[in-house]
N, C-alpha and C positions, 0 to 999 in steps of 0.2 A: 504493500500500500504506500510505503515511502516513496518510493521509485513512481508512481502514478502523483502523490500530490502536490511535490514542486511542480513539476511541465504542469499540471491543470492550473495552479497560481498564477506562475505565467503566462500562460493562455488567456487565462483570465484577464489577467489583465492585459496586457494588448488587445484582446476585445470593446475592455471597455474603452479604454482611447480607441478604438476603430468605429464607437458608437457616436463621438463627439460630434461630426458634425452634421449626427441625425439628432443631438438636442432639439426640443422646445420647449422652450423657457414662457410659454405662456400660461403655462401650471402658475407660475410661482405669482401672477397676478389675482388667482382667484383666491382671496382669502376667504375658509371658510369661518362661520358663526364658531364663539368663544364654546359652546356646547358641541357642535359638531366636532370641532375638531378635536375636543376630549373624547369624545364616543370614539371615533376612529383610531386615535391612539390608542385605546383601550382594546377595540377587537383587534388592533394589531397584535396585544403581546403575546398570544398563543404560539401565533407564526413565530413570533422574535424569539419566543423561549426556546419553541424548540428547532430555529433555525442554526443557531448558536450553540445548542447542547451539544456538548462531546463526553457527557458521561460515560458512554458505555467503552469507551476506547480507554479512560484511568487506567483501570485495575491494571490492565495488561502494560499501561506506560509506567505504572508501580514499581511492577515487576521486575522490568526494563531499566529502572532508573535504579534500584536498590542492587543486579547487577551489576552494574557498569562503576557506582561511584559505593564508597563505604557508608557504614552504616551511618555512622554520628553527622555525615555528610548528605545524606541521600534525601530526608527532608527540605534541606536550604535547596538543594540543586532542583527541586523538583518544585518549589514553589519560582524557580529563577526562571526556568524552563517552559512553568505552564503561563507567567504572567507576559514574556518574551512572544510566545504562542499566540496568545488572546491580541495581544496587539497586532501581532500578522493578519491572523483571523477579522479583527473588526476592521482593517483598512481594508484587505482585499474583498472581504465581503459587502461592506458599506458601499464600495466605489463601484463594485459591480451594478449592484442594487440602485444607486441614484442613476447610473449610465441608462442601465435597461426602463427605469419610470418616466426618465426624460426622454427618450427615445420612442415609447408607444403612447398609447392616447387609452382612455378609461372604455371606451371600446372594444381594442385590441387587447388589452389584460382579460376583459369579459371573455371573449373570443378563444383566447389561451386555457381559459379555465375552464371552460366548456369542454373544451377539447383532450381536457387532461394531456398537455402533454409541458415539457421544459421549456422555457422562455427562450431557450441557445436553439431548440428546432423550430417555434414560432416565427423567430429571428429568421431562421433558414430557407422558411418561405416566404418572406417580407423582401428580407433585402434583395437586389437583382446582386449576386455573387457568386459560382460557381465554388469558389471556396469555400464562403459563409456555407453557403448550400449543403456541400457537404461533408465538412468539417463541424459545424455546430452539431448536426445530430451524434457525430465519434465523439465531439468534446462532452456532450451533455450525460453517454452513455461511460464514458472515462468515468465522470466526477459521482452520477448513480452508484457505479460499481466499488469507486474507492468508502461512499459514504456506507455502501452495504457490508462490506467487510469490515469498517468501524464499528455500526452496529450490530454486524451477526455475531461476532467474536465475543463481543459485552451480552449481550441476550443467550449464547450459548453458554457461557460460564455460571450465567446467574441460573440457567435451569438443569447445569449440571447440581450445583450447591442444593437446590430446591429440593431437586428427587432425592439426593440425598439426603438431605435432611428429613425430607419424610419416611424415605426407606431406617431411618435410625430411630425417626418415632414409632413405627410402626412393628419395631424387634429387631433389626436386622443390625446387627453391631457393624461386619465385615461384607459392605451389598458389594456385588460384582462392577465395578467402575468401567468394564466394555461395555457391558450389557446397557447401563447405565447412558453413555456415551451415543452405542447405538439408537438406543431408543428419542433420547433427546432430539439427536439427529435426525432423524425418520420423521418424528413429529413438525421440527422445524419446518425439513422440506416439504411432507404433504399442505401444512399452512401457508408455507411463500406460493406453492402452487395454486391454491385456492385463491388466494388474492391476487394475484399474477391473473387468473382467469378471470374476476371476478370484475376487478379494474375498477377499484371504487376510489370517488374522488381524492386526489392529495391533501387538498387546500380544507376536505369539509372534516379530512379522519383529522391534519393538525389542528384544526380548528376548535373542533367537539371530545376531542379524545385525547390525538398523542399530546398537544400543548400541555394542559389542563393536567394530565397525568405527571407527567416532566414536572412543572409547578409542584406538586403538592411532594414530590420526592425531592426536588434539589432546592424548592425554596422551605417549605415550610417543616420537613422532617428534621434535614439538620439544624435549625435554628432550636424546635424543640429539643434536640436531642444536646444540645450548647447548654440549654437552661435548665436540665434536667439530671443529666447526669454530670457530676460533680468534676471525674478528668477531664473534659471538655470545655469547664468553665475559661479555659485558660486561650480559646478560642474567640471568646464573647467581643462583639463589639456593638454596643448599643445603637449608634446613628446609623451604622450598616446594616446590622440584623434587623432592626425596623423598617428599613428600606427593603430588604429582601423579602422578607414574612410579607408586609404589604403589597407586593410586585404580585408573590406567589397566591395570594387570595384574591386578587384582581382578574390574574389569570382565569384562576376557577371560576369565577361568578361569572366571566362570559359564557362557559355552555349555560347556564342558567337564563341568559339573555338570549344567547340564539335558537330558544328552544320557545 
C-alpha cells in the first residue's frame, strides 16, 4: 500500500493544479443565510469524519513503529509521525477537495451522486482529455484499492480479536487461530460480494451509518474512557476533549435529522 500512496498524492495533486483553470469563482459570491450555512456544515461532518478516518490502519502502524524504533522511544516517534501524517493528509486532501467544488457546479455533484461513481471518473467524462479520460478512472480505482486495504487489514484484525474473544467466553481456552482466520475471511468476502453486487449509495451508507458510527468510537468512547478510567487521566485535555465529545454528538444527531 506504500508503494501505491505517494504516486496517488502526487497525482493528486497535479490534478488539482490541472483543474485550475476550470475554476469558478462565482460560488464564493452566493452567501448563504447565517442558518443555512450552519445546517450545511453540520451534515457535512459525517463525510469529514469519516473522510479523514484512518483508524483502522493504527494498530498495524503500532506495530510497525514499536519494530522499527525502541520501546521508551516508540511513543514520541509515533505521535511525530502520525501529527507529520495528518498535515500531508489535510493539505492534499483539502486542495483536492476545493479544486474539484470549484470546478463542477451543484448540478454536476447531483449528477455524480446519482450515478454512484468517483469525482476523478465524472471528471473523465467532463473534461475533453484522452488522458483525463483514461487515467482518472486507473487513478480513482489506485486510490479505492489503497483505501480498501487500509480498511480490510483494520476490520480483519478486529474480527479476528472478536471470535476470539467469544470463542474464550464460550469455553474454548486454546480455539484453532486457522480455523478462526479462515472463517473471518470467508465471511469478509461473501459480505464485500454482497455489497459489491448490491451497489448501494457511498454518500447515503457515510452519511446515515459509516460517519455516525466512526463518531461515536473515535470521538466520544475515548474521551469517556480519559475520564473514567484513572491511567488515562494523564491524557485529558479539557478545551480539546470538549471540542471533540461535541464534534462526535453532532455527528450522531445528523442520522437523526436525515431520517
Amino acid at each position: 500500500c506504500e508503494w501505491l500512496v505517494y504516486p496517488l498524492c502526487a497525482i493528486l495533486f497535479l490534478f488539482s493544479l490541472y483543474l485550475i483553470p476550470h475554476w469558478n469563482l462565482e460560488s464564493f459570491t452566493h452567501i448563504p443565510h447565517f442558518k443555512e450555512f450552519i445546517t450545511i456544515v453540520w451534515l457535512t461532518l459525517p463525510v469529514l469524519v469519516f473522510s479523514f478516518n484512518h483508524s483502522p490502519a493504527i494498530s498495524t502502524f503500532t506495530l510497525s513503529v514499536k519494530r522499527h524504533y525502541k520501546e521508551h522511544k516508540s511513543g514520541e516517534k509515533a505521535d511525530q509521525i502520525l501529527f507529520k501524517t495528518s498535515i500531508m493528509l489535510l493539505i492534499f486532501v483539502m486542495f483536492f477537495v476545493f479544486s474539484c467544488v470549484l470546478s463542477l457546479n451543484a448540478e454536476e455533484f447531483s449528477d455524480a451522486r446519482a450515478q454512484n461513481i468517483p469525482v476523478l471518473s465524472y471528471f473523465a467524462n467532463k473534461l475533453d482529455n484522452p488522458f483525463i479520460a483514461y487515467g482518472g478512472p486507473l487513478v480513482a480505482f489506485l486510490a479505492i484499492t489503497s483505501s480498501f486495504f487500509g480498511h480490510y487489514f483494520g476490520a480483519r484484525e478486529g474480527a479476528y480479536g472478536i471470535v476470539r474473544k467469544c470463542c474464550k467466553m464460550a469455553g474454548a481456552t486454546n480455539p484453532n487461530q486457522k480455523l478462526i482466520r479462515l472463517i473471518c475471511g470467508f465471511s469478509m468476502y461473501i459480505i464485500m460480494l454482497l455489497v459489491g453486487f448490491y451497489n448501494p449509495s457511498v454518500l447515503d451508507f457515510i452519511e446515515k451509518l459509516g460517519g455516525p458510527i466512526i463518531a461515536a468510537i473515535l470521538f466520544l468512547m475515548p474521551i469517556i474512557a480519559i475520564y473514567s478510567i484513572s491511567k488515562l487521566k494523564k491524557f485529558q485535555n479539557k478545551a480539546l476533549d470538549l471540542f471533540v465529545f461535541l464534534t462526535g454528538l453532532l455527528t450522531i444527531v445528523t442520522v437523526i435529522y436525515s431520517f
